[in-house]
N, C-alpha and C positions, 0 to 999 in steps of 0.2 A: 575499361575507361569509357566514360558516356561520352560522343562528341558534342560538340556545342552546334544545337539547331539554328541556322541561319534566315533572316528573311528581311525584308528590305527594310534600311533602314539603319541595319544592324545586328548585332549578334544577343541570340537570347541567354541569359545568364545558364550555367548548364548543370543540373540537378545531379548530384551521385543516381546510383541505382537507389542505395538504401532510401534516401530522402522521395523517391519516386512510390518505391514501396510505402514510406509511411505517410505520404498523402492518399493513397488506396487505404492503408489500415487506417485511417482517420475516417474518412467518408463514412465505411461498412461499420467504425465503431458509432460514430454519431447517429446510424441506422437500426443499428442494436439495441443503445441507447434509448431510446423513443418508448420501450415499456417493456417493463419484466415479462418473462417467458411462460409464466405462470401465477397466479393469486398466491400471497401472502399466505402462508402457513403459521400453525402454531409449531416452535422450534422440539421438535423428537430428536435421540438420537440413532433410531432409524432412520428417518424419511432425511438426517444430516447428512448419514453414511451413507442414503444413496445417495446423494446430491452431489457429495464428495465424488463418488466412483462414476461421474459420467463422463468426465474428462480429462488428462492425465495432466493439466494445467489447472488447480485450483487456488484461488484468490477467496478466503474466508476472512470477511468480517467479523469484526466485533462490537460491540462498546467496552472501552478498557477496563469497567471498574465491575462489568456485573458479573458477579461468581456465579451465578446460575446459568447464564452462554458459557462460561467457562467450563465449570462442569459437566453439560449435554458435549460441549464441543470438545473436550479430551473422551468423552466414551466415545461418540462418534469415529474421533480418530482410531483409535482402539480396534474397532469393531471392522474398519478398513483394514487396520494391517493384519486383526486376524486373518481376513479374505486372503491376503496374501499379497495385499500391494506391500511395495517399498520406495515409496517416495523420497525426496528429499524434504524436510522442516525446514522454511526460511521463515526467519524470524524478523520481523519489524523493531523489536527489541532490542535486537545487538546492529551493532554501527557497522558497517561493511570496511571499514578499516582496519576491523581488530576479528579479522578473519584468520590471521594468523596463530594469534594470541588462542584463537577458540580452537583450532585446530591442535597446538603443541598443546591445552588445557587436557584434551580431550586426551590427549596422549600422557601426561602427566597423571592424569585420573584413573588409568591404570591399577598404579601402586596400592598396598594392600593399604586401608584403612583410610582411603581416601574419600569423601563425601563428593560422589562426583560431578552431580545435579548443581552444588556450591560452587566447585569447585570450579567449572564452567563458569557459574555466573560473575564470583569474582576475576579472575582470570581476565576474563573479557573487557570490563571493568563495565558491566551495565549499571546502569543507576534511573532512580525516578520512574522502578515499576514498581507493583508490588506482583514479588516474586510467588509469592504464594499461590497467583493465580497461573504462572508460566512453568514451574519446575513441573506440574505432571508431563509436559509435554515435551521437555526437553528427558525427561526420565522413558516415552514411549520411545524417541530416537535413541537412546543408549540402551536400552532394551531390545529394541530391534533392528538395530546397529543402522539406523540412518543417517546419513550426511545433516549436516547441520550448517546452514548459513546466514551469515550476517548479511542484513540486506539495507538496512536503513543508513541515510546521510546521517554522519553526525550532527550533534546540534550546530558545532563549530562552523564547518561547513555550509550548513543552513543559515546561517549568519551572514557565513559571506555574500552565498546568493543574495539571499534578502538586500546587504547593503550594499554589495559591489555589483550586483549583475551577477548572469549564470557564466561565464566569463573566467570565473574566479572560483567554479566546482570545476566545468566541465572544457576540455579543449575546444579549438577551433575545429575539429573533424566534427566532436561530441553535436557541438552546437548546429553545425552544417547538416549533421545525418538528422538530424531532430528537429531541424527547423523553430530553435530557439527563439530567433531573433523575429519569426514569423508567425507566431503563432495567432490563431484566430481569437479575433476581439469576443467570441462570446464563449469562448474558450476562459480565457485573462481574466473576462467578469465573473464569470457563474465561480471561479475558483476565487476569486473578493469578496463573493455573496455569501460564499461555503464558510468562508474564512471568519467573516464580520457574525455569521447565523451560529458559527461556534462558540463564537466570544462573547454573546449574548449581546451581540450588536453594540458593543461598552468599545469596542476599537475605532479611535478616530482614523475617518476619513485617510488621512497622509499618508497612513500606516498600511493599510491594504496593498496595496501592489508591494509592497515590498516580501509583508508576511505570506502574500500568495504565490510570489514567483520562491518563495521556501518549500513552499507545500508541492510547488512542480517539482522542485529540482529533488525533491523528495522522492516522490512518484516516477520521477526517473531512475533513480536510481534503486528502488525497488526494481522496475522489472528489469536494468541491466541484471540485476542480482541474479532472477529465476532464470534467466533467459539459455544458460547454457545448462539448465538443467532439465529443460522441456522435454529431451529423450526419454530420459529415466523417469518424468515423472516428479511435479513439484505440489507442495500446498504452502503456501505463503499465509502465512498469522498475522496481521494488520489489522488497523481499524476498518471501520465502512469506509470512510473519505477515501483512504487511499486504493478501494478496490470497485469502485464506482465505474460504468461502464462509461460514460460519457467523458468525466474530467479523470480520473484516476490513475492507475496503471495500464488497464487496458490502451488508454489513449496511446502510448507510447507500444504497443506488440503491433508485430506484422500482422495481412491479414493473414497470413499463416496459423502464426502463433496464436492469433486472436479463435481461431477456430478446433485449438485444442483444450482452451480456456473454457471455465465456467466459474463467473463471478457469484458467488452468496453473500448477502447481507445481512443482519441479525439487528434485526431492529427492535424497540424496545416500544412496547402496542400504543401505551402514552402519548408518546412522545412528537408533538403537535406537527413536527416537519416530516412523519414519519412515511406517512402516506404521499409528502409530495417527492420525497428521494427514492419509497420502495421501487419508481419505475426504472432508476438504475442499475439493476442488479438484473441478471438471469434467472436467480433465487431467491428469493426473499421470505425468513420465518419471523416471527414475532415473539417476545417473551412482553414479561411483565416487566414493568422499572424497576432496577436496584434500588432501594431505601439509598437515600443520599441527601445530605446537607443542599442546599439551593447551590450550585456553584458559580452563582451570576454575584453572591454577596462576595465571596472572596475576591473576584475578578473589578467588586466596584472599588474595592480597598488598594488594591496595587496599580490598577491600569492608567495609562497616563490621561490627561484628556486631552481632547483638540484644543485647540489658543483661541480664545474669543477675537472676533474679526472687529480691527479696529473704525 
């Protein structure tokens, strides 16, 4: 039990231990933060695998849609577990609520003539990836019999953040140990700037804090996810956003855990904000853009506008 420090006047509000620790891991990440460990590579699946093996805590980016990181980055993994690691696979993909579902699937996948790579995916009940580029890597953990975890907020969930407050994911301790209700204003912004810089800046104004305190409570719940697997040894599959040393996951690890960690980025050479985010990552490689449709036209067709001020 912390006691409550006294001094004239009155009694100072009194911190947990944890909430103490992660105003230390906040400092030392914001310190981190400040520029990648090393120049922008072009992405190998050597120089991946070693990036991979220098920490038994890895946070590997992506861009969701480009089959070529994908590719480099199932050999890479590959070429690890040759070595003989056995880490844990957490997956940004499946929802950390249907841990169970992925578990008995796994178990179910057993039986003879089972499609078991499917069989997971439905099971689980993922949706809104395209699997084609996820099943190698869920096919290297059943291969080499790795633990497999759900790590991501569901959308629902994410919902509720967004409209109800974090309140409405996470309890009164959650929020206490994390300093939800605290969190630094350029903290708050830079995750509205991420958010709006995603959207191709087509999100009104109103809408930002709301879509942003989703994307925390996201990032939260990602690193609860890895967090009891740091012994054994984790790699988390996520996008860039959410493995960012500054606003990310990282934000939320002790400095403990922050110091078994190494974040990589996979950025896409293109890509105009590429060079001003590589200074978040400890890693950072470069590929070329996926061939892709503009996705700022789709985004002008659905998204709502802001209300003209009368």
């Amino acid at each position: 039990m912390v006691r409550r420090a006294r001094r004239q006047g009155g009694a100072v509000p009194a911190l947990t231990l944890w909430a103490i620790a992660r105003t230390v891991a906040a400092f030392l990440t914001t310190l981190l933060a400040s520029c990648a460990t090393e120049p922008p590579a072009p992405l190998s699946a050597n120089a991946l695998a070693d990036a991979i093996s220098r920490r038994p805590v890895v946070l590997l980016g992506e861009v969701h849609d480009s089959a070529s990181q994908h590719a480099v980055r199932t050999e890479a993994l590959r070429r690890f577990l040759t070595s003989g690691a056995r880490p844990t696979l957490a997956f940004e993909q499946f929802d950390s609520d249907r841990q169970q579902d992925l578990d008995d699937a796994r178990i179910e996948a057993l039986s003879p003539g089972t499609g078991r790579v499917d069989h997971l995916i439905a099971r689980a009940g993922a949706s809104g990836w395209n699997w084609s580029f996820y099943r190698p890597y869920l096919q290297l953990a059943i291969d080499y019999d790795l633990p497999i975890v759900a790590a991501n907020l569901s959308r629902a969930d994410a919902m509720r953040a967004a409209q109800q407050g974090f309140g409405a994911v996470f309890d009164t301790q959650q929020q206490a140990d994390h300093l939800l209700e605290q969190l630094p204003s350029w903290f708050v912004t830079e995750h509205q700037r991420a958010v709006d810089t995603g959207h191709c800046k087509l999100i009104p104004g109103s809408m930002l804090p709301a879509l942003a305190r989703a994307q925390i409570a996201r990032d939260l719940t990602l690193a609860k996810a890895i967090r009891p697997h740091t012994g054994r040894g984790v790699v988390l599959l996520s996008g860039n956003g959410h493995v960012r040393n500054d606003i990310g996951v990282p934000y939320f690890l002790t400095a403990a855990e922050r110091a078994l960690t190494v974040t990589i980025g996979l950025l896409e050479s293109d890509d105009i904000d590429a060079g001003a985010i590589a200074m978040h990552f400890d890693v950072v490689m470069l590929t070329p853009a996926q061939p892709r449709a503009d996705p700022c036209d789709a985004l002008r067709k659905r998204l709502p506008r802001e209300a003209p001020s009368s």
